[in-house]
C-alpha positions in Angstrom: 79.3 101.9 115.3 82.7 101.4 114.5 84.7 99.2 111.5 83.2 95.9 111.5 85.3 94.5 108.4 88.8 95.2 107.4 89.9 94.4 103.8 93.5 93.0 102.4 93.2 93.3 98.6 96.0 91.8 96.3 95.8 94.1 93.9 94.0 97.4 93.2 91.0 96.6 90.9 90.7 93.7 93.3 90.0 96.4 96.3 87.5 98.6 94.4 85.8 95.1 93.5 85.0 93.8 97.1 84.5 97.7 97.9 81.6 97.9 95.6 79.9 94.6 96.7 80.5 96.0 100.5 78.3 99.2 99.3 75.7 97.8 97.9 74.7 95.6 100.6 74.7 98.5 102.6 78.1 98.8 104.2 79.7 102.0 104.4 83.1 101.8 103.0 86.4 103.3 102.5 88.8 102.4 100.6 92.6 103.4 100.7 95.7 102.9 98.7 98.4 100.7 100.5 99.0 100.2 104.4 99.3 104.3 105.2 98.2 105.9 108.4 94.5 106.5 108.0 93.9 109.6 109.9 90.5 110.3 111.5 88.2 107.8 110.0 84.3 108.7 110.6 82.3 106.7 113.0 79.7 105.7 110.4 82.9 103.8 108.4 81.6 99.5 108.7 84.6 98.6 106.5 88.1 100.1 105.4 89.6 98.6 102.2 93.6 97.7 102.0 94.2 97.9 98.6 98.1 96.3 97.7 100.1 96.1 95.1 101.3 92.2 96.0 99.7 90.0 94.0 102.8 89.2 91.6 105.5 90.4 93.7 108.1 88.4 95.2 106.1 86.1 98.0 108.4 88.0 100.9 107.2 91.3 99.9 103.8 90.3 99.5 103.8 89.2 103.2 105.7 92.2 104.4 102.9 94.2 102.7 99.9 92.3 103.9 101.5 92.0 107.8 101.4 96.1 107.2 97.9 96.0 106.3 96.9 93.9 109.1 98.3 96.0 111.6 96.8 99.5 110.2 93.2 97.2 110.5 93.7 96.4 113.7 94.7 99.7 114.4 90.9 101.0 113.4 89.4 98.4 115.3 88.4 96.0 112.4 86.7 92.6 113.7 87.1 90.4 111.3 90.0 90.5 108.2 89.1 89.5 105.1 92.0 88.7 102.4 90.4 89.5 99.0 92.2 87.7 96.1 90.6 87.3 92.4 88.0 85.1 91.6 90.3 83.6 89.0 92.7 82.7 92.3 95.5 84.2 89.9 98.5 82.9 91.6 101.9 81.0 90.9 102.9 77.5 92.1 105.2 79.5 94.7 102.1 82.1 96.1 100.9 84.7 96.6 98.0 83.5 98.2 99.0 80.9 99.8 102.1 82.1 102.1 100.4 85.5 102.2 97.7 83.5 104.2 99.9 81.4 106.2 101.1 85.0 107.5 97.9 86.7 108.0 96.6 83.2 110.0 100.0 83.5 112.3 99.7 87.1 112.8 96.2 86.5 114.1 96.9 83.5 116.2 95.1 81.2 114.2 94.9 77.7 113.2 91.9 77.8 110.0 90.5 80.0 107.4 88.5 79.3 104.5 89.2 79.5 100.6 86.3 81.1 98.6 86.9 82.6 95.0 83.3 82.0 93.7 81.6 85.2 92.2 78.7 83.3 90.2 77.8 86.5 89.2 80.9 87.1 86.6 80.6 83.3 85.9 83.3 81.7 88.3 81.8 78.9 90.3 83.7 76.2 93.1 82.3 72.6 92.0 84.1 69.5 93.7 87.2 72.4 94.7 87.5 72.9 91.0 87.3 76.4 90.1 85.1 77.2 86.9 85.4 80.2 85.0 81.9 80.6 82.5 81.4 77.0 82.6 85.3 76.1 81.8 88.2 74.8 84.4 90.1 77.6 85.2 93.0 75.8 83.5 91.2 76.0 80.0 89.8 79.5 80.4 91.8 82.6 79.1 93.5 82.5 82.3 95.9 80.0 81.3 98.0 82.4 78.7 97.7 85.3 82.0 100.9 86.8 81.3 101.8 87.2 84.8 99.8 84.3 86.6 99.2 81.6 84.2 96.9 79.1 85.9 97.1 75.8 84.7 95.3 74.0 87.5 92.1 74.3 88.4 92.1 72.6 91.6 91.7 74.8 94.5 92.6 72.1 97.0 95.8 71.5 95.0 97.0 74.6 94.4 96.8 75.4 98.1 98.6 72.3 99.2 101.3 73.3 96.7 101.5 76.6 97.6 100.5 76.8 101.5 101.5 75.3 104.6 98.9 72.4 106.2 96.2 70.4 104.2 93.2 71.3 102.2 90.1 70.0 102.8 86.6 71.0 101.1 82.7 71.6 101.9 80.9 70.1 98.8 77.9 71.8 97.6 76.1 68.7 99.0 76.4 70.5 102.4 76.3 73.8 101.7 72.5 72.8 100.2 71.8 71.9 103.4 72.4 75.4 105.0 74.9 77.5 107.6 74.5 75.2 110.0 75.7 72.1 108.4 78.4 74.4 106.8 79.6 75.2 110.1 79.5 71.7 111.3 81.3 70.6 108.2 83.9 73.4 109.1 84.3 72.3 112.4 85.2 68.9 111.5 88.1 69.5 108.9 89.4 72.0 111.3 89.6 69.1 113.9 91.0 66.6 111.5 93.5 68.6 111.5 92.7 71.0 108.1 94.4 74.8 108.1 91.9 75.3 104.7 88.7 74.8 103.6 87.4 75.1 99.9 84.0 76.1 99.9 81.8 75.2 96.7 79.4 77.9 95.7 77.5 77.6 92.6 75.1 80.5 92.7 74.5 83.5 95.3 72.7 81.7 97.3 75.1 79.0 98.5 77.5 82.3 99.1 74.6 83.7 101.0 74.6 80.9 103.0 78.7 80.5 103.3 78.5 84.4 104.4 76.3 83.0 107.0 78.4 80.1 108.5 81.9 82.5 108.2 80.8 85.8 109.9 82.7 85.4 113.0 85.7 84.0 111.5 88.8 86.0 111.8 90.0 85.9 109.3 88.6 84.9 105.7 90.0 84.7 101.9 88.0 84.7 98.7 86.6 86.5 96.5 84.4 89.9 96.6 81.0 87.7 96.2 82.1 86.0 99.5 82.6 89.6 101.0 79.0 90.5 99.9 77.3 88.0 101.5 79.0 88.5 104.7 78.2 91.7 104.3 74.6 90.7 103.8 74.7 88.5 107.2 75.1 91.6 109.3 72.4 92.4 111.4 70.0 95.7 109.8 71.1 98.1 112.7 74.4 98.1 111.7 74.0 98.9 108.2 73.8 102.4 106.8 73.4 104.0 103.4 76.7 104.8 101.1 76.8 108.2 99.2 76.2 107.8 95.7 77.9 110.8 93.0 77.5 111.4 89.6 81.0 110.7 87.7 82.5 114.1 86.6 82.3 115.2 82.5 85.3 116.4 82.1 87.9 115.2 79.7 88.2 111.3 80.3 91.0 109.3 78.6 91.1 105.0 79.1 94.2 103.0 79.7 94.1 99.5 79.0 97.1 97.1 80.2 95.3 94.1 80.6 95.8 91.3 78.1 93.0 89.0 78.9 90.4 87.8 77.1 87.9 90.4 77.5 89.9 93.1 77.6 91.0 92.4 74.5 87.2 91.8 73.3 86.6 95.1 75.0 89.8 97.0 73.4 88.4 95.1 69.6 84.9 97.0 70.1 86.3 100.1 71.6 88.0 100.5 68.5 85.2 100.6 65.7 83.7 103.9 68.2 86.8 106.0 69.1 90.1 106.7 68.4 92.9 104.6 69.6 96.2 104.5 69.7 98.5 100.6 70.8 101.5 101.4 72.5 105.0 100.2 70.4 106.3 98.2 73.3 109.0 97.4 71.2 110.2 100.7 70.9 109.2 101.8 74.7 111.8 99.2 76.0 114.5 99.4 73.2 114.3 103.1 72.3 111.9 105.1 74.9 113.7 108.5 74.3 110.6 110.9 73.2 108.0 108.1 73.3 105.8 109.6 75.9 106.1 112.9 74.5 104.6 111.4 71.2 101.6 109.8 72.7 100.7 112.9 74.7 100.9 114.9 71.3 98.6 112.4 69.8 95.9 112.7 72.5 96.1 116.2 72.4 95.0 115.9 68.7 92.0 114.1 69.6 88.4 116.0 69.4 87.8 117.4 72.9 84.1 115.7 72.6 82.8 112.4 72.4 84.4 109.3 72.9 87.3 109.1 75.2 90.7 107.9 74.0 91.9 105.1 74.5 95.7 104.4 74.5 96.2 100.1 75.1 99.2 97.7 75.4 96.7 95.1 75.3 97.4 91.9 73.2 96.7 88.0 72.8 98.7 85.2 73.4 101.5 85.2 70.4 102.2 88.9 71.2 102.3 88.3 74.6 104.7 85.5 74.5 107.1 86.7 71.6 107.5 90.0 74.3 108.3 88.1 77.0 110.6 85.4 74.9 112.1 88.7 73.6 112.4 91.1 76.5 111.7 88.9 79.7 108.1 89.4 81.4 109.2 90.9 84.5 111.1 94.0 82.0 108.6 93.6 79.7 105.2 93.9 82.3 107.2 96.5 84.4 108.0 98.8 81.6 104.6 98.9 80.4 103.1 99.9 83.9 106.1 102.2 84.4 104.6 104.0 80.9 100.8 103.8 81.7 101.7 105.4 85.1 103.7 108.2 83.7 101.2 108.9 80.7 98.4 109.1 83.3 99.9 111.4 85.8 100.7 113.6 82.8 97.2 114.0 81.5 95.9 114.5 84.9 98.1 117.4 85.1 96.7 118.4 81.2 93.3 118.5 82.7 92.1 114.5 82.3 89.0 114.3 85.1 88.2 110.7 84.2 90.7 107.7 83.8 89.6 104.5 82.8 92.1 101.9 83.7 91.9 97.8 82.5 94.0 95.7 84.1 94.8 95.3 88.0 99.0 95.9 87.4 97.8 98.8 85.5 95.3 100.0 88.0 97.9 99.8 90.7 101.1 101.7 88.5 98.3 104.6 88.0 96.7 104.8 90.8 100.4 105.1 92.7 101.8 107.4 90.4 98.9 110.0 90.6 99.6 109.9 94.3 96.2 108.8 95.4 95.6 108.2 99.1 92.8 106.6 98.6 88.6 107.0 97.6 84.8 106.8 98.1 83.1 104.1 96.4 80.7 105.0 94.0 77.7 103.2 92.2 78.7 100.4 89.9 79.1 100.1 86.1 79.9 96.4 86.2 79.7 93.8 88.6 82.8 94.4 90.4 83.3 97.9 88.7 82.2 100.8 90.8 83.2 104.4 90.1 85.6 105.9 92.6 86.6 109.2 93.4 89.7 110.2 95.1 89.5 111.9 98.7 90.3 115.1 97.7 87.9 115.4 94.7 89.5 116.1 91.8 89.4 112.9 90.0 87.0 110.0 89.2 88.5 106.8 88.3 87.0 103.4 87.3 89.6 100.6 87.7 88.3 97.5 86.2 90.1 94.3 86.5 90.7 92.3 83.1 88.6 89.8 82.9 85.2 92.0 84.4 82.5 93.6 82.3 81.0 93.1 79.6 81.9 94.0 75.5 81.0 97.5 75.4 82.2 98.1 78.9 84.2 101.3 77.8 81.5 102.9 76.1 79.0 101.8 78.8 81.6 103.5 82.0 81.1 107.2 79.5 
């Protein structure tokens, strides 16, 4: 059958979120953990899953990365690339999205790709190229105080010119109403006018049922993971198969939570009136770290073996956020925080943690790295964009949830 669809994903939680939507429209999926050598890959295996750490790196590294990733998709075959970002477009003025897909458009040989963060599903619709997030611009969502990727535009059209080579140009849900036909005649003629982008509106899954439509032979695509399910629901029946489902394990779980957005921080709020919890001193993790971790794995060992897992968070709202970064820098402060979660988890692994529950795609990616994990086999969801995953060899399931995904009582709800 062979891979139909290879994956670029900016960021961990952002891999196992188009992975999930790929499974449950019937494409059989793996997913790995950074542009290594995939070994033999079964011939049932529609789509492969890059998932990178590149989202907030420097703009060169994020390219080098991606360019890496391209080459191990081509490598198994892959027709068509898809570069997954976050339906919140969480970017800089400066990239990454923007040179990242200037690259993987050269590296392919060609001249137009389209831009497609909608997921209607969590609430983020494209009206007019204006990016909504629950009803609100993106600017005036919770995503403007993002520690790392503070978006304060909403425009999709300008933030790509700003941040991309060539002009923007959009397909209004006007046209999309009309079907994938007049999509792809709209495409057609901003590609000839001269367009390297197109901003697709999508207000419901329909319209990105008919988008997956128009873009199936593209490529190369960019968006978000309700883009990648509705190409994945535009390929033909025959080449479809059925993913293997597993039940997560229940052994001792613990939940790390390094995401400071909105719902996290909703999430981490409820979490705490149901199970013990324990906020890391960031403070004293950059100032005085000697014996830190040693104290936080003593309290989790103190914890009852049943019931609700721990949870251990650096999670915090705006003021916090901003007095560490005023205080400590955000690069020392956001890298010394995933340097922690990282070595905390890899520690309880090896103390017999089964489960790890991980908010936050920095976070996701500093764990999922440190426990040297190759990569996994998507499971059945918990949340939109949420599936369980187990690594390859077995011994551990994970659910990496990206900040701003699921819903209040998601920690409770993935136990």
């Amino acid at each position: 059958m062979g891979v139909r669809l290879g994956v670029i994903a900016d960021d961990f939680t952002g891999g196992t979120d188009i992975a999930s939507f790929l499974v449950a429209n019937g494409v059989k999926t793996i997913q790995v953990s950074g542009a290594q050598p995939l070994g033999v890959v079964d011939d049932d295996v529609q789509a492969i899953v890059v998932s990178l750490k590149s989202r907030s790196n420097p703009a060169h590294e994020a390219i080098e990365q991606s360019l890496q990733a391209l080459e191990l998709l081509k490598s198994a075959g892959a027709r068509q690339v898809f570069f997954k970002y976050c339906s919140t477009f969480d970017s800089t003025p400066q990239g990454n999205i923007g040179p990242v897909t200037d690259a993987l458009l050269s590296a392919l040989g060609e001249q137009f790709t389209v831009i497609c963060p909608a997921l209607p599903v969590n609430g983020r619709t494209t009206y007019q190229g204006v990016l909504f997030v629950n009803g609100v611009p993106l600017n005036e969502s919770g995503m403007r105080n993002h520690p790392v990727t503070p978006m304060t535009d909403s425009n999709l059209i300008r933030l790509m010119d700003g941040q991309a080579q060539g002009s923007t140009g959009l397909v209004p849900v006007e046209v999309v109403e009309q079907g994938a036909a007049a999509v792809s005649d709209a495409l057609a003629a901003l590609k000839a006018a001269g367009n390297r982008y197109a901003v697709l509106d999508a207000l419901n899954d329909r319209h990105l049922t008919i988008l997956g439509e128009a873009v199936t032979d593209f490529p190369l695509v960019t968006g978000g993971s309700g883009l990648g399910g509705a190409i994945a629901r535009a390929l033909p029946t025959d080449v479809k198969g059925q993913h293997s489902s597993f039940a997560p394990k229940t052994g001792p779980a613990v939940i790390l939570s390094g995401s400071c957005s909105v719902m996290t921080n909703d999430q981490v709020a409820d979490y705490k009136t149901k199970a013990p919890t324990l906020a890391v001193d960031v403070d004293r993790l950059i100032t005085s770290p000697e014996g830190y971790d040693d104290e936080v794995l003593a309290w989790f060992k103190k914890q009852p073996g049943s019931g609700p897992a721990p949870l251990i968070f650096a999670t915090a709202g705006p003021k916090e956020v901003q007095r560490l970064q005023q205080t400590y820098g955000s690069a020392e402060s956001s890298q010394t925080i995933e340097r922690f979660f990282g070595r905390i988890a890899t520690a309880l692994v090896a103390g017999g943690v089964q489960r790890v529950i991980v908010a936050g795609g920095e976070t996701s990616g500093s764990v999922t790295t440190a426990l040297g994990i190759s990569g996994f086999e998507v499971g059945d969801p918990i949340a939109p964009g949420v599936p369980w995953v187990r690594s390859l060899d077995g011994r551990l399931d994970l659910a990496l949830k990206s900040g701003n995904f699921g819903t209040i009582d998601f920690f409770s709800q993935a136990q």
